[in-house]
N, C-alpha and C positions, 0 to 999 in steps of 0.2 A: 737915376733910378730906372730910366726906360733902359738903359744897357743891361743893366743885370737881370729883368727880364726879359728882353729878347736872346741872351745868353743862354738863361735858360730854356727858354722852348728850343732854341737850337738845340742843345745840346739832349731834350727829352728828344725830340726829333729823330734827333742821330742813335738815340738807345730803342726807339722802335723800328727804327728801322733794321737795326741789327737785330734784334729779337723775332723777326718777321724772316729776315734774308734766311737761315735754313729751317726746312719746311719739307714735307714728303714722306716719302718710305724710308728716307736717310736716316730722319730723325726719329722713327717708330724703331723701338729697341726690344729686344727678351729679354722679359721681367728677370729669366732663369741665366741663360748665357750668354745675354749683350749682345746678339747675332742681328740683324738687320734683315734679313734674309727669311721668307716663308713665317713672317708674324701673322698670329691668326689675331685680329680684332675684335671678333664676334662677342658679344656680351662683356666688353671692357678686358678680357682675360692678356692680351699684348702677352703672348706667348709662341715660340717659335715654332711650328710645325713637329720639330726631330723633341722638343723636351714636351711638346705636350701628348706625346708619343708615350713617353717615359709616366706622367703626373696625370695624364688623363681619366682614371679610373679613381685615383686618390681625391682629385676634387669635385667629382659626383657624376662627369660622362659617362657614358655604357659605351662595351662595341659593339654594335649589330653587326651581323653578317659573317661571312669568312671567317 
């Protein structure tokens, strides 16, 4: 009975550890084109820079300026 539990914390061990190992800007994706590149975070939106270009106005931003 102690084998099949410490089998298992192993092997939980081993599934956090892989769920931990990627981590970063890799893993932050657009919601819109799956881009990795130029996500904005701000108020949860994980949107890319170029598509919130595009939708920014439709989900309640203004543009000031220019």
């Amino acid at each position: 009975m102690a084998d099949k539990k410490s089998k298992k914390n192993k092997e939980e061990i081993i599934l956090k550890k892989l769920s931990v190992r990627y981590k970063g800007k890799g893993k932050r994706k657009c919601r819109l084109c799956d881009t990795s590149r130029g996500v904005i975070r701000k108020y949860g939106l994980y949107i890319c820079r170029r598509c919130f270009r595009e939708v920014g106005e439709k989900i309640g931003f203004r543009k000031f300026g220019g």
